[in-house]
Structure formats: C-alpha cells, structure tokens
C-alpha positions in Angstrom: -6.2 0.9 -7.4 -3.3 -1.5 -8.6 -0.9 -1.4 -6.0 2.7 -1.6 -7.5 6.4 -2.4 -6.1 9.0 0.5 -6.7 11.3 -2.9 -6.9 10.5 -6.2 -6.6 12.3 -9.4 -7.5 16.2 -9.7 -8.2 16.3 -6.0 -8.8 14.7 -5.6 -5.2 16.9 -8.7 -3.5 20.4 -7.4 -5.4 19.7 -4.2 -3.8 19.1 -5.2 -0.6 22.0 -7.8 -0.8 24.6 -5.5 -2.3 23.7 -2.2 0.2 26.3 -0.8 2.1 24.9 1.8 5.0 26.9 4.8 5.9 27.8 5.2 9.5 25.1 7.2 10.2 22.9 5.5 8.3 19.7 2.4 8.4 18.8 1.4 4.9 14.8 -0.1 4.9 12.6 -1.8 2.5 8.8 -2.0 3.2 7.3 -5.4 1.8 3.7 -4.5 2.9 1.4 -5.0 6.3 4.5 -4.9 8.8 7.0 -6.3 6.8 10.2 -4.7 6.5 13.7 -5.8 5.3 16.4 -3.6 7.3 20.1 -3.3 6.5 22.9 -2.4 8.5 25.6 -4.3 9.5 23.6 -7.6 9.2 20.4 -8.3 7.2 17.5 -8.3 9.0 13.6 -8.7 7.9 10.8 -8.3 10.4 7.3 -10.0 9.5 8.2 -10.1 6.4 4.7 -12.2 4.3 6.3 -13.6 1.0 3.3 -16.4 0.7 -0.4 -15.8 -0.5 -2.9 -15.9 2.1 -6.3 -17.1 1.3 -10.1 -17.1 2.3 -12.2 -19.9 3.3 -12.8 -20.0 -0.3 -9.1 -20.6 -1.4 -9.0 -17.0 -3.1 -5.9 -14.5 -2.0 -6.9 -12.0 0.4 -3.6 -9.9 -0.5 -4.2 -6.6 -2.5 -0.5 -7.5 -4.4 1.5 -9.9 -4.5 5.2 -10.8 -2.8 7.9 -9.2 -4.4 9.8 -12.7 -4.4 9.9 -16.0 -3.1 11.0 -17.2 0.3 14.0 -19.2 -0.8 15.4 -16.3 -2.3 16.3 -14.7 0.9 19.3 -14.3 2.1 19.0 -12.6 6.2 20.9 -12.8 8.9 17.9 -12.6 11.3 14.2 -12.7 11.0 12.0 -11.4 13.2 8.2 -12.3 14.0 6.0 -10.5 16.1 3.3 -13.2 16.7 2.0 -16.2 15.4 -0.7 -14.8 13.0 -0.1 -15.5 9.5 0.4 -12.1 7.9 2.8 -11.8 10.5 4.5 -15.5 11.2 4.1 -16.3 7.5 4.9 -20.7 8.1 5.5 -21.1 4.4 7.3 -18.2 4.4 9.5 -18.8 7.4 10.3 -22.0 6.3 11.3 -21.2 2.9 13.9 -18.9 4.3 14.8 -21.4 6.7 15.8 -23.9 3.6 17.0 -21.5 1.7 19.6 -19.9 4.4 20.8 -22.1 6.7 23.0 -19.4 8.1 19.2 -17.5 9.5 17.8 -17.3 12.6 14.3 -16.6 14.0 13.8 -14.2 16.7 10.0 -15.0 18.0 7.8 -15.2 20.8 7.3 -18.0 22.6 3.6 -19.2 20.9 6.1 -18.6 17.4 8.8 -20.8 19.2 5.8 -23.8 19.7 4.8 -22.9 16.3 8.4 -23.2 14.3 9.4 -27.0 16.1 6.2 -28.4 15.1 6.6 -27.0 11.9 9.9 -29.2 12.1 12.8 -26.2 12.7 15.8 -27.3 14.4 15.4 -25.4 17.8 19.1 -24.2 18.0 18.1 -21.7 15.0 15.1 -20.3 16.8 15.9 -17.8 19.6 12.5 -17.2 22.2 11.9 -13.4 23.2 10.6 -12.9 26.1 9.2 -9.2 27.5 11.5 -7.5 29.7 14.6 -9.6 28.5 17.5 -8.3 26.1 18.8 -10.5 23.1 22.0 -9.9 22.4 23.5 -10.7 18.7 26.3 -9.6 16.8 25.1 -6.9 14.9 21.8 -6.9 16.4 20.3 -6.2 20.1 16.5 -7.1 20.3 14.7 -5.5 23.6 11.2 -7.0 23.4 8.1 -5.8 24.7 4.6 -7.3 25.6 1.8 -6.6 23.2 -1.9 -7.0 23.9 -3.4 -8.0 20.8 -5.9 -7.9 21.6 -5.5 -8.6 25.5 -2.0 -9.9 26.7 -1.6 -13.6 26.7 0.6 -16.6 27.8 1.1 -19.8 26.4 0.4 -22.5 28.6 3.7 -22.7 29.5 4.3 -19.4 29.8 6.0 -17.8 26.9 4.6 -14.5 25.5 2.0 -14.5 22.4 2.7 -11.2 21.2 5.8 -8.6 21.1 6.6 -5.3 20.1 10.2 -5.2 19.2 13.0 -2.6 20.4 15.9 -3.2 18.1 19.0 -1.5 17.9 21.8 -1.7 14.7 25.0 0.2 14.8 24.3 3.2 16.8 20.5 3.7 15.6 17.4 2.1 18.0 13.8 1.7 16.1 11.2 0.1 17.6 8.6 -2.0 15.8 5.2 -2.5 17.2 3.6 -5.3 15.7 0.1 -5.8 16.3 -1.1 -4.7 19.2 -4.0 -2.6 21.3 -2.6 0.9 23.6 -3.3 -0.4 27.1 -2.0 1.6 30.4 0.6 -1.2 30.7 1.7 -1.1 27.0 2.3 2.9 27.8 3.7 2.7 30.6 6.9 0.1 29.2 6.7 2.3 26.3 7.7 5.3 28.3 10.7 3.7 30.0 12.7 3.5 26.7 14.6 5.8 25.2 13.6 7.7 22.4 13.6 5.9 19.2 15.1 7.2 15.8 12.9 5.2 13.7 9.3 4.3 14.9 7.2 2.0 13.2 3.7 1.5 13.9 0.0 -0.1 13.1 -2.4 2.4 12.1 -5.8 0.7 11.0 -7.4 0.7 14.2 -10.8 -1.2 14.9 -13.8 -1.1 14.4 -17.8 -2.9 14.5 -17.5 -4.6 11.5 -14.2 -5.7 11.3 -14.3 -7.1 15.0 -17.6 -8.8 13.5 -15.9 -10.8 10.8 -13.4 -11.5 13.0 -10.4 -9.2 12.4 -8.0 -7.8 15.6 -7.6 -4.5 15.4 -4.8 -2.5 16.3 -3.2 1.4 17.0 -5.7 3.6 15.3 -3.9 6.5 13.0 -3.9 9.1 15.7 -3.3 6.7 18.7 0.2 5.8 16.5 0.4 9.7 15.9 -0.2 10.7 19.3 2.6 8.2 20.8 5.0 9.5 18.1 5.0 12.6 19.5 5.0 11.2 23.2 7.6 9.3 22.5 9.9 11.8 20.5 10.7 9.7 17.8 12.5 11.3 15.0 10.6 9.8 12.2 7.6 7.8 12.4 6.5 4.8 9.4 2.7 3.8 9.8 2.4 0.0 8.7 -0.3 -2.3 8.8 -2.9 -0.6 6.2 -2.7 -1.8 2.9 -2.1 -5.2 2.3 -5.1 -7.3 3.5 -8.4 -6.9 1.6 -11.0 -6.0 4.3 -8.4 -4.4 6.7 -6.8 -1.1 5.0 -7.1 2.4 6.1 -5.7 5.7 4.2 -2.1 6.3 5.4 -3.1 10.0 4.8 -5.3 9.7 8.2 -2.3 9.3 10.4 -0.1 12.1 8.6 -3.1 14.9 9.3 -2.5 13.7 13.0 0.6 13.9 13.1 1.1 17.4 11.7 -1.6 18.6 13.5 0.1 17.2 16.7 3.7 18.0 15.8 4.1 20.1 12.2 7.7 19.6 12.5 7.3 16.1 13.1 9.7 13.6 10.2 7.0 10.7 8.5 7.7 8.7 5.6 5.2 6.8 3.6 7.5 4.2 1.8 6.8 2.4 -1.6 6.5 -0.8 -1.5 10.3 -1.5 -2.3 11.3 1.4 -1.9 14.5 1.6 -0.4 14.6 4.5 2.3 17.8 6.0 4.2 17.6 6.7 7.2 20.0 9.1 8.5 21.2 9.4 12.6 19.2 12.7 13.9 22.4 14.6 14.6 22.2 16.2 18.3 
C-alpha cells in the first residue's frame, strides 16, 4: 500500500514553524522510522531521515519519500540517537546544518566522531553521555545507554547508542531509539520518573532479518509491556514502517497494550500529522 503524508512540504514546515503550544500542551509531527519534529518552546527534531537511502544496488530502500528537504529546516535542536543512517541521516544532518546556522546537534559520542569528520564545526555539536544531564534553554536532554544490539564504546570512550529522556516546558517524553531490553536497560529505565509521552521501537527481531543483516529492536509487546511498567500516559510505537524489509503492523503492539492495560492512551500518528499532546492532569 501507498503510504501517504497527512502534510508534507511547506504546508507541513509552515505548520510546524508557525505552532504555538498551550501551556499544557507538546505539539508532535511523525516523519517516519523514529523521526519526530517536536514543538514547544523551541523546535526540536529527533532522528529525523530527510535523504533517500539506498541498497547495494543504488535503489531507495524507503517505502515514501521525505516530506522536504534538509535545508528547509528551521530547529533549534536536533537530536540523534546513533550513528546508523536511518537514524544519523549525514546528508541530512548536514543540510540542516547549512541551512540553520542557529542548530545544534545533540549526539552520542560515535555521532560526535561522525559529524567533525563530516566537517561540522565542533562548538555546534553537543556529546551525550549516559548518566549525564544536558541542560539548554528550552530543552533538558537526560540520556540513557542503549544496547543495540550489545552496549558499546568508542575507542575513546564515548557511548554508541542513547535512548533520550527529554523534557520541554513542564512535560518529560522519553525516546528510545534503537535499542534491545537488557536487565541493565530496565533497570535505568525504572529509576526515572514516569514519562507523559513514551516513544518506542516496535519491530522486534527475528532469523531472517538478523541474516541479512538488520538489528533488531523492542518487539511490540516488549514496548507494550514497559508502557505499562513504566506508567506512561500515552505510548507512540515508531520504527515500523519506513524501511523495506524491516516493517511490522503497528496494530501488533496496540492488542498488547490493551490487553495489558485497556485504559492505557496510544496514538498511531500519520505521517504529518500534527498531534497535541495535552499534560495528564493529576
């Protein structure tokens, strides 16, 4: 099936540009695998993959295509969870970086290597580490070691991959990234506070995709089951439809999740689609 974008070029950008949250309120834009553009106070995207990506073969491996180029966007941050290219997007990354010279680029420390050879000026890149808060204005970024699929230093010691614990305003979601559920993962997991908005991979693993090469990740119920574990008051599955050879039905992880929790809050956004989020009231 023809995947299609609820928005997508200057409508999509003019909406995101001209938005204006509530108090209470997050304002979100899924643009497909774990991309997200998220509004609040500042602008902030999160993996966002604005660039094909192709086989051996030069064909795209995407199932659609960006809703708009790089050097269209305008962000106050951007986010990477690891240095993967559906995920640290170089052409992408660097577009932004041309286009806005205002952006900066939250990433782990493999991304960090990654963005000064790629010829970044290192005063716009900020290094997370696990375990150590990033203060900005507008944004806080808590980040948290992710074993995709073991955990892994650089050889100098900066993290490979991060799940992100990011708070605007007076809401805290937490992105996951890619990652596998380990004891340790679990554990750090458990030690933060509940999160309003939870985002998470659901397309799992299995023989043949670990076979031709492709990391796995949270499976649909492991995501559902640590929605409900952690509380979160409304859960977005990610990670399942953009990549030809890697999709799952999102419709997997909501069955688990109502069958763990019926009066558990999902959303399955459009690509586009701009979703508010309002603060759980108390």
């Amino acid at each position: 099936m023809q995947k299609k974008w609820y928005l997508k070029g200057r409508a999509l950008l003019n909406e995101i540009g001209q938005a204006y949250p509530g108090e209470e309120e997050l304002l979100f834009w899924y643009l497909g695998q774990c991309g997200f553009a998220f509004k609040k106070e500042k602008t902030v995207y999160i993996d966002p993959v604005l660039n094909d990506i192709t086989d051996e073969k030069g064909n795209s491996r995407r199932h659609y295509p960006a809703p708009f180029e790089p050097k269209e966007v305008r962000a106050d941050y951007v986010l990477c969870t690891h240095g993967h290219d559906d995920h640290l997007a170089l052409e992408t990354v660097m577009g932004i970086a041309g286009a806005d010279l205002g952006t900066k680029f939250i990433v782990p420390g493999e991304g960090a290597e990654i963005l000064k050879k790629a010829g970044m000026e290192e005063e716009r890149i900020i290094e997370a580490s696990a375990g150590k808060t990033i203060a900005l204005p507008g944004l806080t970024v808590f980040p948290i070691a992710a074993a995709h699929p073991e955990y892994r230093k650089t050889a100098r010691g900066g993290d490979t991959a991060l799940c992100y614990e990011m708070t605007m305003g007076n809401i805290r979601l937490l992105h996951m990234g890619d990652t596998y559920l380990k004891a340790q993962l679990l554990e750090d997991l458990q030690k933060l506070e509940s999160p309003d908005l939870f985002i998470s991979p659901i397309n799992g693993t299995d023989y043949f995709r670990t076979a031709g090469g492709c990391i796995g990740n949270l499976s649909a119920i492991e995501t559902a089951r640590l929605a409900v574990m952690l509380k979160a008051d409304m859960t977005i599955p990610d990670h399942y439809d953009m990549m030809q050879g890697n999709t799952v039905d999102p419709l997997d992880f909501v069955r688990s999740l109502r069958e763990l929790d019926s009066a558990a809050k999902w959303h399955l956004p459009a690509l586009g689609e701009c979703v508010i989020y309002r603060k759980k009231r108390q």
